[in-house]
C-alpha positions as MATLAB code, in Angstrom:
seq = 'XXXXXXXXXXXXXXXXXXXXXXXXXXXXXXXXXXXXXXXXXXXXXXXXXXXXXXXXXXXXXXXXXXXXXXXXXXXXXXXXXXXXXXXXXXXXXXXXXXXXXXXXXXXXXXXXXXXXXXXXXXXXXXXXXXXXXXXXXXXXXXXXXXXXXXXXXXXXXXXXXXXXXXXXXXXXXXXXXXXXXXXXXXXXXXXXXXXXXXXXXXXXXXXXXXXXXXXXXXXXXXXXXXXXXXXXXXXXXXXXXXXXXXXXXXXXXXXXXXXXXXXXXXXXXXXXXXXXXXXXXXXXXXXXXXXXXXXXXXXXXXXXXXXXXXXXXXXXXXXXXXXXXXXXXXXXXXXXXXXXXXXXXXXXXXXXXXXXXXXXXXXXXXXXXXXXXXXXXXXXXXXXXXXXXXXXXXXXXXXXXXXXX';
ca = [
       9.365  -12.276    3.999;
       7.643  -13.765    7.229;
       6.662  -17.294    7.074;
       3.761  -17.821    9.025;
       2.627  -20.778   10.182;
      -1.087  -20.595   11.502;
      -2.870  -23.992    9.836;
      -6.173  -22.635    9.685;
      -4.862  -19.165    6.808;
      -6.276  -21.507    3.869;
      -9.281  -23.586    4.855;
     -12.274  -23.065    3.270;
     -15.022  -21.260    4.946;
     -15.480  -18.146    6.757;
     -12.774  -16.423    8.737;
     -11.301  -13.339    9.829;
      -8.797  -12.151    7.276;
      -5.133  -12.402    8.394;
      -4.453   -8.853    7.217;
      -5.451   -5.251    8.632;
      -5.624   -1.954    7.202;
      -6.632    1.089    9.788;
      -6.851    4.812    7.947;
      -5.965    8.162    9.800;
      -7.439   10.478    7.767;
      -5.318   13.343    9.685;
      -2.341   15.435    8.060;
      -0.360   18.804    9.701;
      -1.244   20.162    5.897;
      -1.784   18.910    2.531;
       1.061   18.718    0.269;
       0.838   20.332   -3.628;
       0.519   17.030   -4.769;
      -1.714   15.105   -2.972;
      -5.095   13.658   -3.379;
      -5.602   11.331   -0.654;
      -8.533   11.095    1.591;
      -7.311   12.894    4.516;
      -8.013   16.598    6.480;
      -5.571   19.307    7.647;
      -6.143   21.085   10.752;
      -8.838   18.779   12.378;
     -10.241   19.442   15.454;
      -9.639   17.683   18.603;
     -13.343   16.464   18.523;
     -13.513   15.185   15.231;
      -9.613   13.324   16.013;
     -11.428   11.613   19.341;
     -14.496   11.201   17.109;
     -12.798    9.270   14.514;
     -10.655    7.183   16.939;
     -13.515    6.279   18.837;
     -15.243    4.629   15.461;
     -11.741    2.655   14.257;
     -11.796    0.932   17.910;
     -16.206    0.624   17.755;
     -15.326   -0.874   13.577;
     -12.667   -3.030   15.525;
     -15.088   -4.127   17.793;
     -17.675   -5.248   15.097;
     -15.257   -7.467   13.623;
     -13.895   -8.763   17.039;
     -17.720   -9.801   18.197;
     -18.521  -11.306   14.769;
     -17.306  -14.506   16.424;
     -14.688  -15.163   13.073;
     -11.424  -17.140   13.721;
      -8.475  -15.935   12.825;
      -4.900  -14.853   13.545;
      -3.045  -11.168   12.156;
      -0.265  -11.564   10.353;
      -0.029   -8.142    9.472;
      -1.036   -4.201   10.664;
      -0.962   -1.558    8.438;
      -1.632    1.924    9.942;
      -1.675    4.557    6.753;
      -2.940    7.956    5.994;
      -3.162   10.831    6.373;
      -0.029   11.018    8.586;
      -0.257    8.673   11.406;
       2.602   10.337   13.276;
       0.829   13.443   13.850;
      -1.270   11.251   16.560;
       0.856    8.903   17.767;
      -0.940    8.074   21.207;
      -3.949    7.937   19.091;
      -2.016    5.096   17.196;
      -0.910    3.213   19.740;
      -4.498    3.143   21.784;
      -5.377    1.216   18.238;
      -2.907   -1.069   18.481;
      -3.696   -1.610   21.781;
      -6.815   -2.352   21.542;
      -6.305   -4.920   18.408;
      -3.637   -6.754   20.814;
      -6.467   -6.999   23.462;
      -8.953   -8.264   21.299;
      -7.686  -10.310   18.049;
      -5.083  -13.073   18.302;
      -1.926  -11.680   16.770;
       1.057  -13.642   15.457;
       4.263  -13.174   17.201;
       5.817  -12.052   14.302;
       3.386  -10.205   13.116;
       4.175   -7.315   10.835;
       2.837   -4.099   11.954;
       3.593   -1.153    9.993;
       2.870    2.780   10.888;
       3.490    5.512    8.244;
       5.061    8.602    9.576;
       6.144   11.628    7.917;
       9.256   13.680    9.324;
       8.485   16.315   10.583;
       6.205   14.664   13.207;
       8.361   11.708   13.663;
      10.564   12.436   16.969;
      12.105    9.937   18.488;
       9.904   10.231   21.137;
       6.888    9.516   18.872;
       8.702    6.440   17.741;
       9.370    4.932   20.972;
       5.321    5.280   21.322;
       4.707    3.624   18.440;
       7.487    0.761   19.095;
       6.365   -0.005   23.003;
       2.346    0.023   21.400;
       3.806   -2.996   19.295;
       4.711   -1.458   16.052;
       7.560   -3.618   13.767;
       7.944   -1.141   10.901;
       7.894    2.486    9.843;
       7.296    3.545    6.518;
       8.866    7.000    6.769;
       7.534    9.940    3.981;
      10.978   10.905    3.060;
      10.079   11.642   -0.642;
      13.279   13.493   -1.271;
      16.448   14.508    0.151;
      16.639   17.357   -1.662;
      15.469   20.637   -0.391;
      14.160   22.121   -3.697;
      12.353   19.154   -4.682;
      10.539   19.110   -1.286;
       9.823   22.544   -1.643;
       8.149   21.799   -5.129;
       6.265   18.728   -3.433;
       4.833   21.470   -0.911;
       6.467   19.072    1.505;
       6.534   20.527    5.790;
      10.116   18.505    6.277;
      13.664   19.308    4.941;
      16.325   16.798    3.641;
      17.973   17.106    7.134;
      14.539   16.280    9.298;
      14.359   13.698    6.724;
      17.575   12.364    7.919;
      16.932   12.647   11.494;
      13.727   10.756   11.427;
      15.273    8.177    9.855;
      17.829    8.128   12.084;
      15.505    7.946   14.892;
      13.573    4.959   13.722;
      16.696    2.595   13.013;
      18.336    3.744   16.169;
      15.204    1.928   17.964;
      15.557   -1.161   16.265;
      12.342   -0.800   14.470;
      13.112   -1.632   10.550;
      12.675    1.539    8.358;
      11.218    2.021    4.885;
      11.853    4.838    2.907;
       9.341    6.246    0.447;
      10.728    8.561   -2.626;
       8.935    9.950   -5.579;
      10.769   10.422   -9.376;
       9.482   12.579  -12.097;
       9.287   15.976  -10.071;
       9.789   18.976  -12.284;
      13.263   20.853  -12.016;
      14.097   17.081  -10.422;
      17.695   16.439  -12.364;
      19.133   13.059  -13.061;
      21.823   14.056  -10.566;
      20.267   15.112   -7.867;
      17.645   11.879   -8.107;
      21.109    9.662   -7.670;
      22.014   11.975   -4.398;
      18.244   11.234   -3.038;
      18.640    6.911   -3.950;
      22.297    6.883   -1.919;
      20.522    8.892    0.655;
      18.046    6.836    1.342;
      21.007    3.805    1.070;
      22.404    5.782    3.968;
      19.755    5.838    6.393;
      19.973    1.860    7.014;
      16.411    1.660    5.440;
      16.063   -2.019    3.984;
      13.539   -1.526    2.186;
      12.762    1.930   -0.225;
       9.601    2.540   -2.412;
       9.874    5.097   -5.538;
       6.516    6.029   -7.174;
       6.791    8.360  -10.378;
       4.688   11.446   -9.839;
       1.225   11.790  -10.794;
      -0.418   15.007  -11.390;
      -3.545   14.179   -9.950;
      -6.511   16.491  -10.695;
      -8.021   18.691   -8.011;
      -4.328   19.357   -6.659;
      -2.708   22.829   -6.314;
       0.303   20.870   -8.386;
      -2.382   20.098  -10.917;
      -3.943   24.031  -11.203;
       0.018   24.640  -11.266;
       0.738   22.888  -14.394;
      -2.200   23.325  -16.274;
      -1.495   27.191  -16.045;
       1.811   26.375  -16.849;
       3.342   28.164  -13.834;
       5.156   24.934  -13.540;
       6.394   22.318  -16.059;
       4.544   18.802  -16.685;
       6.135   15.884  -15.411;
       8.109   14.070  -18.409;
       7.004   10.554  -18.527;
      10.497    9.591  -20.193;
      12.211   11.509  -17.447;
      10.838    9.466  -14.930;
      11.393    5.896  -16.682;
      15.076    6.545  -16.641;
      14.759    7.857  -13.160;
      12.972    4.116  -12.089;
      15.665    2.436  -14.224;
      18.727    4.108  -12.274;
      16.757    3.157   -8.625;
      16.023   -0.397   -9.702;
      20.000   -0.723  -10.860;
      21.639    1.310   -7.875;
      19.630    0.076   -5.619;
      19.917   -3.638   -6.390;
      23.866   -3.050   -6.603;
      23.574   -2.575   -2.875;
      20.889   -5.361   -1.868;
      17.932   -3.434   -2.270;
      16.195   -5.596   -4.851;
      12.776   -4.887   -6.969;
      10.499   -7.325   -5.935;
       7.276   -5.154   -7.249;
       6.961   -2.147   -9.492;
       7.719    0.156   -7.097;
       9.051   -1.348   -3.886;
      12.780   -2.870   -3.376;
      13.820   -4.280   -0.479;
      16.610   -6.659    0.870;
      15.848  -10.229    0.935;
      13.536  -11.149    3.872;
      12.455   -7.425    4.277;
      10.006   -7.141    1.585;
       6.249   -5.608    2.935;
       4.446   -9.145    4.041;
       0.804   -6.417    3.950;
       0.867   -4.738    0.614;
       2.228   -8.632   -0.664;
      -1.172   -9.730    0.881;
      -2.802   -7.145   -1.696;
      -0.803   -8.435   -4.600;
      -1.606  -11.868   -3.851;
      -5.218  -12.337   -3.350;
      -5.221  -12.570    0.292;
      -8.446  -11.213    1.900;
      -8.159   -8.420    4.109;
     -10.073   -5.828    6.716;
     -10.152   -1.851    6.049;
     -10.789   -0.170    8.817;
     -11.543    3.954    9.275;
     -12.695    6.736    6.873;
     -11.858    5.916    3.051;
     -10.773    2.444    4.026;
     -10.692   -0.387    1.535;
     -11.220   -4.267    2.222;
     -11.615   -7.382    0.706;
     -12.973  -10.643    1.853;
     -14.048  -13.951   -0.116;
     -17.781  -14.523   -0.343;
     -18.530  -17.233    2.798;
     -16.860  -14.419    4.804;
     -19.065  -11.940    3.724;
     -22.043  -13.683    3.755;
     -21.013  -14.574    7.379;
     -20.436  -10.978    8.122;
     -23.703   -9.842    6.336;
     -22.101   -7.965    3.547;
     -23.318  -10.039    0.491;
     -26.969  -12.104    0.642;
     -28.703  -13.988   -1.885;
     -31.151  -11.484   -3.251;
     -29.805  -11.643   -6.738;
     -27.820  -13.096   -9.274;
     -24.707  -10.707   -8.653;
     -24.714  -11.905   -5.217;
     -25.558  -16.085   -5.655;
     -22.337  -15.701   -7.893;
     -19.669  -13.317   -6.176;
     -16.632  -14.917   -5.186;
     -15.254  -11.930   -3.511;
     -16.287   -8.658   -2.031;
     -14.917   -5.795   -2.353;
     -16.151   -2.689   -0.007;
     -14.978    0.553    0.977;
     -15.843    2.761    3.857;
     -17.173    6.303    3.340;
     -14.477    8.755    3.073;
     -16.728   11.685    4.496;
     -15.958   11.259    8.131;
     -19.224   12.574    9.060;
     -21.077    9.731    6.545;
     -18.252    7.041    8.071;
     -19.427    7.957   11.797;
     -23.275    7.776   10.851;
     -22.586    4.695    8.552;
     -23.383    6.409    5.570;
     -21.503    6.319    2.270;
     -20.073    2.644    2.332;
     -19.652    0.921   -0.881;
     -19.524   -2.737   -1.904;
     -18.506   -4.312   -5.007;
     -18.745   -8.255   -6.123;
     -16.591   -9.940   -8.168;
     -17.545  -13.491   -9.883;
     -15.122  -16.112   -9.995;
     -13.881  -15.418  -13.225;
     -13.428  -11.447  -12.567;
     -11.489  -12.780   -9.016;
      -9.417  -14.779  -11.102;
      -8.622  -12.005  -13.373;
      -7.817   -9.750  -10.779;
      -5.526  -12.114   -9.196;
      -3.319  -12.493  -12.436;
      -3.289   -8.638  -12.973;
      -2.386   -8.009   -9.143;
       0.214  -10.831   -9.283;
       1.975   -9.812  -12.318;
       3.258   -6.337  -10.269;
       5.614   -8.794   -8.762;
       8.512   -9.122  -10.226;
       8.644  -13.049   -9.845;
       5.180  -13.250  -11.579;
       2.722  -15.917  -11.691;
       2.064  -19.363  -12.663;
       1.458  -19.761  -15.990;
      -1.430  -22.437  -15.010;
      -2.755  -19.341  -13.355;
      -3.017  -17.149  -16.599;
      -4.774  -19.935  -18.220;
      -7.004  -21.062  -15.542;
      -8.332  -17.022  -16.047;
      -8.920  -17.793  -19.576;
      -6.021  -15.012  -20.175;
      -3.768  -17.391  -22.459;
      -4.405  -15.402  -25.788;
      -4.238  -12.127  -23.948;
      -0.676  -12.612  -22.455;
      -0.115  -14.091  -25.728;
      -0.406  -10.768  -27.392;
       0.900   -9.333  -24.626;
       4.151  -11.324  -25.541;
       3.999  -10.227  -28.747;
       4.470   -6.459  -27.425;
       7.520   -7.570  -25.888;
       5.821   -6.920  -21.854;
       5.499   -9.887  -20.881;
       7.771  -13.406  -20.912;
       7.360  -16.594  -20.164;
      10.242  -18.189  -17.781;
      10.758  -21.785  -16.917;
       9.214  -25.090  -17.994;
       6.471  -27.257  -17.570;
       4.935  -27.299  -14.345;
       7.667  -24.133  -13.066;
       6.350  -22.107  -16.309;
       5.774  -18.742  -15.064;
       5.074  -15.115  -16.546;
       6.125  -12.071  -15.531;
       6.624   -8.541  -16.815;
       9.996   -7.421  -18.978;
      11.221   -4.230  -18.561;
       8.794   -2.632  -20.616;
       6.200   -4.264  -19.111;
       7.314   -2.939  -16.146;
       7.471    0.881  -16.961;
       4.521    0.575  -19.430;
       2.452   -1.156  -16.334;
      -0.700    0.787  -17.137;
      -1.412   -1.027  -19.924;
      -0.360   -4.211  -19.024;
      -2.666   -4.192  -16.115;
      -5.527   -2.452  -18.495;
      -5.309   -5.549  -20.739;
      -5.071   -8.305  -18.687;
      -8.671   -6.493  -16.394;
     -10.366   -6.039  -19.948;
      -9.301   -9.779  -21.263;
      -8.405   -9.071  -24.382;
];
């Protein structure tokens, strides 16, 4: 993981958070699974409509006069790939007006069948570090149930294409996938092992309601995703995947050492960050906010919130007219909270003067009990962290430790 080593990242005050995340909310078509804020099919207008408002939401933050230097870039979607000159104008235009680290992270999600290796060598001379490639599967009849565009062999070549530029790859899979056998899972893991990719993230699937997968299953044209199924799925990726390097270092993302995702650690960790686009999430502590005018004193809620959460309206149309936005405040002890539940999807957990600074001593206590959480260490290196069942039963370790009790 990058060690960055700008002196101003923890003063007190306002500032411009170190971490970006820009959302294309653009996709060739939406897979059976899906539920993500994006649109298939989009015109040309409403492409250079939307592009237009990330660089004018890039520009608000760039003239708020906020100090700062970007450690990290996340591009997401949607399928970035699918507008790669698009992309890169962003990136461009963050270069030109933020200072950015020299080893800053900047990551670009891409799907395979729009990731040529023309379209990477876009998104590599525009300054991208890192692809996070949609892979989901090497095998064809999984894909097929996914409703994924690609095959296992585009899968391969875009791969092949992004490590063949020198850009570091990730690989994303998903586990759980009815008619998805034990066998053919293992043939998708040393896939993946294949490609070169250093770092791999495998996310059970969810049947997520609204979805042609979800109308699927609940007319029982196709079979509901076995929850047991997919533990033992997880368990054989976290144990043939750390036999070759690829270590867990969160609940669903391995990597090799040094490789793991410096951005989505920023999330897990507390660090404040910048959403930027349709359906975009941020975060930034209160004296930033207040700075930025996104929290006042007008009430009680406000006078007290440590951190603000917002998100931008995923309507395009309500995102262009700045319509839609949401904020949400957390109070110290609610931050706090949030920080232990976020930190224990690490596998290295957290402090244990963290849990009790939240007030969450009795809770992991019980938690213990449960066998899903353990306490490692001694004295002032006392930390907790999540067993193995704690780590597939995440849910409600997370639930708990939010609710306090």
């Amino acid at each position: 993981m990058t060690d960055f080593d700008d002196p101003g990242r923890f003063v007190d005050g306002p500032r411009l958070p170190a971490h970006v995340y820009v959302h294309v909310p653009f996709c060739a078509s939406k897979c059976d699974y899906c539920d993500f804020s994006s649109v298939a099919g989009a015109s040309p207008a409403t492409i250079r409509a939307v592009f237009t408002g990330v660089k004018t939401q890039l520009t608000r933050w760039q003239t708020t006069g906020l100090e700062g230097v970007l450690e990290t870039v996340y591009v997401g979607g949607g399928t970035p790939s699918l507008v790669v000159d698009e992309v890169a104008g962003v990136l461009g235009r963050i270069a030109e007006q933020f200072v950015v680290h020299p080893r800053a992270e900047i990551t670009v999600e891409a799907n395979p069948d729009s990731l040529i290796s023309d379209a990477v060598r876009t998104l590599r001379d525009a300054g991208t570090t890192r692809i996070s490639v949609g892979v989901q599967s090497f095998d064809d009849g999984v894909l097929r149930m996914l409703g994924r565009r690609h095959d296992a062999r585009r899968a391969s070549l875009a791969c092949e294409a992004v490590v063949e530029s020198g850009l570091a790859l990730s690989v994303d899979l998903i586990c759980g996938v009815p008619g998805q056998t034990m066998a053919s899972w293992a043939a998708t893991l040393e896939r993946a092992l294949a490609t070169g990719a250093r770092h791999v993230s495998v996310y059970p699937l969810a049947i997520e309601e609204g979805t042609p997968l979800a109308a699927a299953v609940s007319t029982g044209l196709v079979a509901e995703p076995d929850p047991d199924e997919a533990a033992e799925m997880m368990v054989l990726a976290e144990e043939l995947l750390g036999q070759r390097g690829i270590a867990r270092y969160e609940v669903a993302n391995y990597a090799a050492a040094g490789c793991e995702s410096v951005h989505n650690t920023a999330y897990w960790t507390g660090a404040p960050y910048l959403g930027v686009g349709p359906a975009a999430h941020g975060m930034l502590d209160a004296a930033t906010a207040r700075a930025v005018g996104l929290l006042g004193d007008a009430g009680d809620a406000e006078r007290e919130a440590a951190r603000v959460r917002y998100a931008n309206a995923a309507d395009i149309d309500d995102w262009l007219t700045l319509h839609g936005d949401t904020v949400e405040l957390l109070s110290s002890d609610e931050a706090r909270r949030e920080d232990v539940m976020l930190g224990m999807r690490l596998t290295r957990g957290i402090p244990a003067e963290q849990v009790s600074a939240a007030g969450l001593d009795g809770v992991f206590a019980s938690l213990a009990r449960d066998a899903l959480v353990e306490l490692t260490g001694a004295d002032g290196a006392a930390r907790w962290r999540a067993t193995r069942r704690g780590w597939l039963l995440g849910n409600e370790v997370f639930g708990r430790i939010w609710a306090g009790e």
